[in-house]
N, C-alpha and C positions, 0 to 999 in steps of 0.2 A: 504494500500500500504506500502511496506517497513515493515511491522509488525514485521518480522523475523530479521530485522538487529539489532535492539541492543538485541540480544541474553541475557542469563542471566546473563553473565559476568557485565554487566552495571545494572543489575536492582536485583540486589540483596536484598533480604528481610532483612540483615541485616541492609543495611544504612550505610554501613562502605564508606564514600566517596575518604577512600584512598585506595580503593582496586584496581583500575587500579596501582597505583603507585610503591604499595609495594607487594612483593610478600606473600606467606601465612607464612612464618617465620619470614619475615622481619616485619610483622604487629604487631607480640605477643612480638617479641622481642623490637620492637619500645615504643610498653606502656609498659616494662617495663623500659625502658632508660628512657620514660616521668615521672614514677613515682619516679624515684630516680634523688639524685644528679648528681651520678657520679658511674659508672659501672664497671667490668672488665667482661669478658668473661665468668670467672668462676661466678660470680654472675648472670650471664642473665643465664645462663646453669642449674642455680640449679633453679630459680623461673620459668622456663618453666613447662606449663601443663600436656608434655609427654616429655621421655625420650629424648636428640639429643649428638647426638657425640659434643666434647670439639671443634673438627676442624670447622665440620659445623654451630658451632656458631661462632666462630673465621672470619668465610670466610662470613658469611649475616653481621656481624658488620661491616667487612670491605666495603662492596658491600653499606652498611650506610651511611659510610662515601665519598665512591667517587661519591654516589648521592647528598649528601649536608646535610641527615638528623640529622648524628652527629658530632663532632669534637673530637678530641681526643689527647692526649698527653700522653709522652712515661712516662714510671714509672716500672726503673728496666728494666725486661726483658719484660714485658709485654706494655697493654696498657689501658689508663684509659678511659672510655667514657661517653659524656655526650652531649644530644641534643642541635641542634644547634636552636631550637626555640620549642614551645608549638605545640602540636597537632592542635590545631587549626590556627596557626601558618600556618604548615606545609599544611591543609586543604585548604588553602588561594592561597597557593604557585599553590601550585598543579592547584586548579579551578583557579585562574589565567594564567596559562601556557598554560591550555586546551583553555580555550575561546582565549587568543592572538592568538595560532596555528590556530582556526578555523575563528577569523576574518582577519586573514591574507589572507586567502583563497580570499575571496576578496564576501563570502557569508554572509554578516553582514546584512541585511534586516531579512532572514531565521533564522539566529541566534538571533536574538533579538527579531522577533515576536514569537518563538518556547518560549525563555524565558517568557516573559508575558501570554505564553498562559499556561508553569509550573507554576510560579507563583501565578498566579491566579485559577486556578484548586483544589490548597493545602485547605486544612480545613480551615486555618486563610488566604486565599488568599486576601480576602480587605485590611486584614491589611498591608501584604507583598505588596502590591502592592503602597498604601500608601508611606509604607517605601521607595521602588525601586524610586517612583517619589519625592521624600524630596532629595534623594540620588541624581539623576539625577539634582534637582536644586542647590542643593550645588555646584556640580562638574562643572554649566554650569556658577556659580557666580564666581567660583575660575581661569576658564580658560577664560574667559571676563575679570575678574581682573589682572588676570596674562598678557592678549595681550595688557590693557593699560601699565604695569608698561614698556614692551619691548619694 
């Protein structure tokens, strides 16, 4: 049932978990803002794998920034840029954003038994699973801890 809804857009062989997020320029140009300090245009322009016009990397940096993934400050005419956190960092944000939007939905049973059933499915799933429940007790010791100090 439902076999066809997450299309391949979601289940890509690559494993890139930020592909909902960033579009297909915004991903190459992202590793390379993660690999460097600190960017300009002309330098993401020249380490791309194919040719791109100077504008349209001009306008995916900007589109970077009004998403939150870099920051930037002005230098001369131009502009300098540098991520506002680690790839994985950003990986975090991202699977964080999805799961609030979907447990908002008010389907958090479906959502969390779907999880444990990915989970557990993976090659190392005892161990993941493991983890997932050490995770869950911590987080249950912390907000017990937290309702007596209030």
């Amino acid at each position: 049932m439902f076999k066809g809804l997450w299309g391949r857009r979601w289940r890509r062989v690559d494993g890139d978990p930020l592909r909902a997020a960033l579009g297909t320029l915004e991903r190459p140009v992202m590793e390379i803002v993660w690999g460097a300090q600190e960017v300009t245009v002309r330098d993401v322009q020249s380490q791309l794998q194919r040719p791109v016009a100077y504008t349209t990397v001009m306008t995916t940096l900007d589109r970077l920034f009004k998403k939150g993934f870099v920051a930037r400050t002005r230098c001369g005419r131009a502009f300098v840029y540098r991520a506002t956190g680690s790839r994985a960092q950003a990986e975090a944000a991202v699977a964080s954003g999805v799961l609030t939007g979907l447990l908002s939905t008010g389907a958090a049973m479906p959502i969390l038994s779907n999880l444990v059933d990915a989970v557990g499915s993976q090659d190392d799933g005892l161990d993941l699973l493991q983890a997932l429940e050490a995770m869950v007790r911590e987080k249950r010791r912390r907000i017990e801890r937290d309702g007596e100090d209030a």
